[in-house]
C-alpha positions as CSV (number, residue, x, y, z in Angstrom):
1,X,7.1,7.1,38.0
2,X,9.3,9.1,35.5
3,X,9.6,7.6,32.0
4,X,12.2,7.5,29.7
5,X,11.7,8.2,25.8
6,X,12.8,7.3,22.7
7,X,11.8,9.5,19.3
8,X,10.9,7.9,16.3
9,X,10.4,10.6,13.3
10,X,9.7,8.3,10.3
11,X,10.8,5.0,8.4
12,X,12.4,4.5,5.0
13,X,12.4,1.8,3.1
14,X,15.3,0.4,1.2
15,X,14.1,-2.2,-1.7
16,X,15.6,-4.9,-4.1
17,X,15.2,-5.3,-7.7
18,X,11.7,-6.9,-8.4
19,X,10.1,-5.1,-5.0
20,X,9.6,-1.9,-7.2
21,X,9.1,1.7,-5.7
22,X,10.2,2.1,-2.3
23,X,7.5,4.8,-1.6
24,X,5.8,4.3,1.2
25,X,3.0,5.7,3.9
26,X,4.3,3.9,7.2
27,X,2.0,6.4,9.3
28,X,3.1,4.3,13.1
29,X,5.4,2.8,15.0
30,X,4.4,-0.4,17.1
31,X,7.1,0.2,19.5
32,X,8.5,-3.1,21.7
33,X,11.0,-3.5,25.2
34,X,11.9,-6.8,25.1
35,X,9.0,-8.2,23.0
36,X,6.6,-6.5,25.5
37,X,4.0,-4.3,23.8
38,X,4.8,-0.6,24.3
39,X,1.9,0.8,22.4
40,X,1.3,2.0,18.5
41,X,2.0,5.4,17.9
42,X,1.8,7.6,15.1
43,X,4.4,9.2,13.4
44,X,6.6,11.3,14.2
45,X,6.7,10.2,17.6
46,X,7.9,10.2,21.5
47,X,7.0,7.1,23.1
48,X,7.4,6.7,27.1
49,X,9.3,4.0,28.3
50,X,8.6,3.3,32.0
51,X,12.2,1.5,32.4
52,X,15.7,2.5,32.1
53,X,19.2,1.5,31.4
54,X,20.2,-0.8,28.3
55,X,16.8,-2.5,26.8
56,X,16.2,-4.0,23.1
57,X,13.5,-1.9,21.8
58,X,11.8,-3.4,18.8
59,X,9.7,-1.0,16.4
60,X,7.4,-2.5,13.8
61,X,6.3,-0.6,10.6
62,X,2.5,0.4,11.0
63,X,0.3,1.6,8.1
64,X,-3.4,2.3,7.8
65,X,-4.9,-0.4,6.1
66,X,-7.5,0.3,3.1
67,X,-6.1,4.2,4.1
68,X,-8.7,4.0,7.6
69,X,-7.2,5.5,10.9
70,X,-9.2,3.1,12.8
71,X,-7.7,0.1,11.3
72,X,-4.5,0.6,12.3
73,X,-2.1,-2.6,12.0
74,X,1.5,-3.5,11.7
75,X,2.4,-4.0,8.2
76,X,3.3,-7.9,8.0
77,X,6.0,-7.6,5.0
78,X,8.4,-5.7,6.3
79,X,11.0,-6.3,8.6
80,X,11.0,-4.8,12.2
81,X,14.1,-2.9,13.6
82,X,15.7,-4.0,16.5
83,X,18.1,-1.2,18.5
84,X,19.6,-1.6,22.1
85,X,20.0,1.8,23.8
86,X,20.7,3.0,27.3
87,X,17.4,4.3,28.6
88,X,17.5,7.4,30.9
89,X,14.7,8.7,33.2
90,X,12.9,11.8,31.7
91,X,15.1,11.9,28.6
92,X,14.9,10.8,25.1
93,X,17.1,8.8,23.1
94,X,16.4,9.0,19.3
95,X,15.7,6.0,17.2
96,X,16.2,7.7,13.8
97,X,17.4,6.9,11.2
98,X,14.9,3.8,11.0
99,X,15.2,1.6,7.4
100,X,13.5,-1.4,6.9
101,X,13.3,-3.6,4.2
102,X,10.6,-6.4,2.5
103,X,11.0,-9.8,4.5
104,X,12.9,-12.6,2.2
105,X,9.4,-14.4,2.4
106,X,7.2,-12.1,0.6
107,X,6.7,-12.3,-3.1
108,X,5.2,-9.6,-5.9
109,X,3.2,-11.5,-8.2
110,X,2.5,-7.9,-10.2
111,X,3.9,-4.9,-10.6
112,X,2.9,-2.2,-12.8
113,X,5.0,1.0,-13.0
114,X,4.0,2.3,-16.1
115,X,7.5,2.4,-17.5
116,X,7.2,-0.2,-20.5
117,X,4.8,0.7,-22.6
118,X,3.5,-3.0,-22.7
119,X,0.8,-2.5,-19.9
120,X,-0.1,-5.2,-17.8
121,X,-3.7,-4.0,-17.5
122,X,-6.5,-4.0,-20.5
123,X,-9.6,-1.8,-20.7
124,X,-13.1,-3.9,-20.2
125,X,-15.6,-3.6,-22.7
126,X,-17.6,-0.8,-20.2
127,X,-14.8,1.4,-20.2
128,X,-15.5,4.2,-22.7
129,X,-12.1,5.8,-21.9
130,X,-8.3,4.3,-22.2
131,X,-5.5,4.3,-19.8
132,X,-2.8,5.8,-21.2
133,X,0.9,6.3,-19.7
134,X,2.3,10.3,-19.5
135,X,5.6,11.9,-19.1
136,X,4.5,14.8,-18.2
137,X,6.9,16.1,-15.5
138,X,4.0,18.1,-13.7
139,X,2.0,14.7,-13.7
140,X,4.5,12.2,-13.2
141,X,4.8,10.5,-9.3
142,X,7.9,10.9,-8.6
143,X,10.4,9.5,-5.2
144,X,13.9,10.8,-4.8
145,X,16.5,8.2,-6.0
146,X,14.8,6.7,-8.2
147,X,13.7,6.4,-12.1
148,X,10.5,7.4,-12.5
149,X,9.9,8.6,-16.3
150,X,5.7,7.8,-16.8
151,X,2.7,7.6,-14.7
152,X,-1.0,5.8,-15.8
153,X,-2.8,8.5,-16.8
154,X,-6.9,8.3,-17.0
155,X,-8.9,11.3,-18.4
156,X,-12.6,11.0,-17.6
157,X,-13.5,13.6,-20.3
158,X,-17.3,14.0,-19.9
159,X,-19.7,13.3,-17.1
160,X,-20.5,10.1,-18.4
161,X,-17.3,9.0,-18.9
162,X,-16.6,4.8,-17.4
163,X,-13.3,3.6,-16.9
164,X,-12.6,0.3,-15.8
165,X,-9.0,-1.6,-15.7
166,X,-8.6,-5.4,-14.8
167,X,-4.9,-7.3,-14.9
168,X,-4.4,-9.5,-18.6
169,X,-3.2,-12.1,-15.8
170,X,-4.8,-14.0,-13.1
171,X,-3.2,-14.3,-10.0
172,X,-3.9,-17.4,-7.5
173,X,-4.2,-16.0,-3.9
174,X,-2.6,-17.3,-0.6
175,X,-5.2,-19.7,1.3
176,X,-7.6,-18.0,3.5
177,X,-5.3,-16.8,6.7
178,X,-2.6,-15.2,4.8
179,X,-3.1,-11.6,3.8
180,X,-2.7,-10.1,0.4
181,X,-2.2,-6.3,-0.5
182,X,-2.1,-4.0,-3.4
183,X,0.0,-1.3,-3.0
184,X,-0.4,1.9,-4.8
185,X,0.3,5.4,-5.6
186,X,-2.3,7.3,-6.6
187,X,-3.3,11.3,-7.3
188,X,-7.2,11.3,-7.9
189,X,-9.6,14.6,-8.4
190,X,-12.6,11.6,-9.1
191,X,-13.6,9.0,-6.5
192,X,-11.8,5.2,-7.7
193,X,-12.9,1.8,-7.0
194,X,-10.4,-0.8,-6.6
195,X,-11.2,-4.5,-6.3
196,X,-11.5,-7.7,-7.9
197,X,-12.6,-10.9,-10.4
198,X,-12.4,-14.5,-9.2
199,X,-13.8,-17.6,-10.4
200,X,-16.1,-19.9,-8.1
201,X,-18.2,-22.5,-8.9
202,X,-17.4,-22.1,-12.5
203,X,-18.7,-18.4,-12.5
204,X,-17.1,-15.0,-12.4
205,X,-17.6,-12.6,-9.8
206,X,-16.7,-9.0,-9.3
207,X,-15.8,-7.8,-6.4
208,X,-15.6,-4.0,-5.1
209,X,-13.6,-3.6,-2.4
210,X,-12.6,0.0,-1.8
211,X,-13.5,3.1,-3.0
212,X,-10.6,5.6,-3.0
213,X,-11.5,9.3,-2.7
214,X,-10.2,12.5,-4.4
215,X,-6.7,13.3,-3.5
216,X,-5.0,16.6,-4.8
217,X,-1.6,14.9,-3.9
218,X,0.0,12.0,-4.3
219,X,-1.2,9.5,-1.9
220,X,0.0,6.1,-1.0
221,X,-3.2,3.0,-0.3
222,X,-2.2,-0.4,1.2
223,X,-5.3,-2.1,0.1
224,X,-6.4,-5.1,1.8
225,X,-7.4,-7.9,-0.5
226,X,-8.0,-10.8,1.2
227,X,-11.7,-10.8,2.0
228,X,-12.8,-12.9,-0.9
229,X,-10.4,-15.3,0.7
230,X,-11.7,-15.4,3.6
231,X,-15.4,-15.9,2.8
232,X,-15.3,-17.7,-0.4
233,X,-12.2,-20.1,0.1
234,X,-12.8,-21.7,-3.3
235,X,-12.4,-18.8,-5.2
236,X,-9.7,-19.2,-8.0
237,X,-8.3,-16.8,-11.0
238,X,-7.9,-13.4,-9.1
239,X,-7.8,-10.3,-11.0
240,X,-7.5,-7.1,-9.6
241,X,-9.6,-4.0,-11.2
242,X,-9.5,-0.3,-11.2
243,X,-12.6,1.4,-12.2
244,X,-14.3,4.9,-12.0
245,X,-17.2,6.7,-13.2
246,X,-17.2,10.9,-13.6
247,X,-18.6,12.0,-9.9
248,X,-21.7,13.4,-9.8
249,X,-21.3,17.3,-10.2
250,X,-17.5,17.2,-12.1
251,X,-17.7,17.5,-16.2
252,X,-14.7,15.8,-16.0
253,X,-11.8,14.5,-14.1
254,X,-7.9,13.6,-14.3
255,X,-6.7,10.2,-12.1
256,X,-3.2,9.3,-12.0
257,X,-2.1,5.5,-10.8
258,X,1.5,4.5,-9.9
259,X,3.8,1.5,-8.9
260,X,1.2,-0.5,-8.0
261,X,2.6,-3.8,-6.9
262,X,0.4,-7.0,-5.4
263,X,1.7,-8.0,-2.0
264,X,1.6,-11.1,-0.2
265,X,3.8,-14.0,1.7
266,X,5.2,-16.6,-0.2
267,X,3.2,-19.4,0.6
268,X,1.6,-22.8,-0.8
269,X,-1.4,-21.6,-2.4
């Protein structure tokens, strides 16, 4: 049977005040015909339809959560984008422009994009180096139309440097069943651990969750938080932490952090 095709070359995002950047690293498209499963394919894209004439073809943003190819999943925050078009047997009808935008239902409990220069983030009593905020141009992220004047800058300056980050506020997570994300840009040449603190049975924890690895670019992570939900459903008092340690073999290193915003559905706690 002949297919028809549709292309798909990327998304944007469009986003509100309080949604910060809208950077983004939608690497698929979960592409629908009438709410049947197509397939997920990766960007840019062109996707055989075995069916013609006018169908409603729904494509759902689809990132690589914690940055891993093989956990591929339809990001749950953003909207999907719905177009009818008139299928025709081995041609292709493009889909592009495709924007999208943060559901009405999701909420940012923190953002941090290093513009004020009251951080939200403090320096534990390991860390033997500070973040600091630069404006250098050749440092600074930066995403056409929009303001981006500083990045978090963090200078591991000897191979025993420490660095370690954790939000001044706590943050009370969605019960176990509803996902929560940090979002972040990053630009990295030393290995990064992201994760968290919580509170259960009257005791801290810490809690590593992801270990970033050098990137000579700015890179975006969708990091999945909501393990600690899962197996320890009393856990209270979140905090999320950034830490490093100067990687074996480097003197020193440079990591830059940017718009790093905490993710989840707007739910009863």
């Amino acid at each position: 049977m002949v297919p028809s095709y549709v292309t798909i070359d990327q998304f944007s995002i469009t986003t509100d005040y309080g949604q910060g950047t809208a950077s983004h690293k939608i690497s698929d498209a979960w592409v629908y015909v009438d709410e049947t499963l197509i397939g997920a394919f990766e960007l840019p894209a062109r996707v055989p339809i075995l069916t013609e004439g006018n169908q409603n073809i729904t494509i759902r943003p689809g990132i690589k959560i914690n940055g891993i190819a093989s956990t591929r999943a339809i990001y749950p925050y953003l909207l999907p984008v719905t177009r009818q078009v008139r299928l025709v047997k081995d041609s292709a009808v493009s889909l592009s422009p495709i924007n999208t935008r943060y559901r009405t239902n999701v909420t940012f409990p923190w953002l941090e994009g290093f513009e004020l220069s009251g951080l939200t983030m403090d320096t534990t009593s390991k860390s033997t180096v500070a973040l600091q905020r630069t404006s250098d141009p050749a440092l600074v992220f930066s995403m056409p139309g929009e303001s981006n004047s500083f990045s978090g800058l963090i200078q591991l300056t000897s191979d025993t440097s420490i660095f370690e980050v954790v939000t001044r506020e706590t943050y009370e997570f969605p019960a176990a069943g509803s996902e929560v994300f940090l979002e972040m840009n990053f630009k990295t040449t030393n290995s990064i651990v992201v994760g968290v603190f919580y509170k259960t049975n009257g005791m801290q924890v810490q809690r590593p969750l992801l270990v970033l690895n050098k990137s000579d670019e700015w890179n975006k992570i969708y990091v999945n938080l909501t393990v600690p939900k899962y197996d320890t459903p009393g856990a209270t008092e979140f905090r999320i932490f950034i830490g490093a340690q100067t990687d074996q073999g480097n003197e020193q290193a440079t990591i830059l952090l940017d718009n790093l915003k905490l993710v989840h559905f707007n739910t009863v706690k």
